[in-house]
C-alpha positions in Angstrom: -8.9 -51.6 -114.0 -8.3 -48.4 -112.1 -10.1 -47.3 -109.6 -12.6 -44.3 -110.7 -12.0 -42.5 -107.2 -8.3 -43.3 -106.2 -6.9 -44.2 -109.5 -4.9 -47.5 -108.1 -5.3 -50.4 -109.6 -8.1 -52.6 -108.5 -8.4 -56.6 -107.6 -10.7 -58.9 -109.4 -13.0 -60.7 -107.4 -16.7 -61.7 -106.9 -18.9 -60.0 -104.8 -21.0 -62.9 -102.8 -24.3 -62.7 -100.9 -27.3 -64.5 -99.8 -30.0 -65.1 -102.2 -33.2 -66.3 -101.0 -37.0 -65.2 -101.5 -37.1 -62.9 -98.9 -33.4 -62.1 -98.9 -32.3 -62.2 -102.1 -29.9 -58.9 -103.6 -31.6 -56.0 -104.6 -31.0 -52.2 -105.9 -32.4 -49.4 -103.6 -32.6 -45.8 -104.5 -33.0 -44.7 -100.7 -32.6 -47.2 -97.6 -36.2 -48.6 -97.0 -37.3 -50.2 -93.4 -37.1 -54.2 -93.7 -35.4 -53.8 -96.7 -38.9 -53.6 -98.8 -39.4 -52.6 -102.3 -36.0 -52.8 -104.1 -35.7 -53.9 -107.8 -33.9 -57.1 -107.8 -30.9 -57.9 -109.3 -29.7 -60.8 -110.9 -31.6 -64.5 -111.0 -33.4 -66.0 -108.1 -30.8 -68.6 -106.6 -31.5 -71.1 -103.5 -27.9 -70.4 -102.5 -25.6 -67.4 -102.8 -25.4 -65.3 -105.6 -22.0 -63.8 -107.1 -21.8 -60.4 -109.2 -18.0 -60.1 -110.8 -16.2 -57.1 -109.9 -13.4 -55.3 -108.5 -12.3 -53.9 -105.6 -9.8 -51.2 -104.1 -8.2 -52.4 -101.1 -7.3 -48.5 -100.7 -10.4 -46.8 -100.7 -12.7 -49.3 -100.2 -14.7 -49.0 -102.9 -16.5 -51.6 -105.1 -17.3 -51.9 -109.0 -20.2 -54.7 -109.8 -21.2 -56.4 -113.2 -24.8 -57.6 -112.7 
């Protein structure tokens, strides 16, 4: 895949992060104190959740598959 701001070719990977009750990952429209709010993405897991993806190394910029 190429990346949609540099045009390089991007790695495939997973994108990993804490899942928990309070904690678990979320979309946000605007950065909200505590993190409150958000429309969560994904299952509820006890341990970390993983959204496929791709990364430029370049430009530092992300694509997610939720």
């Amino acid at each position: 895949m190429k990346c949609p701001n540099c045009e390089r070719e991007m790695e495939k990977g997973f994108f990993g992060c804490e899942s928990s009750e309070l904690t678990r990952p979320s979309w946000f429209k605007k950065k909200t104190i505590l993190a409150i709010g958000g429309e969560p993405l994904g299952r509820f897991h006890l341990a970390m959740t993983f959204f496929q993806g791709s990364r430029c190394r370049e430009c530092w910029t992300l694509v997610l598959n939720y």
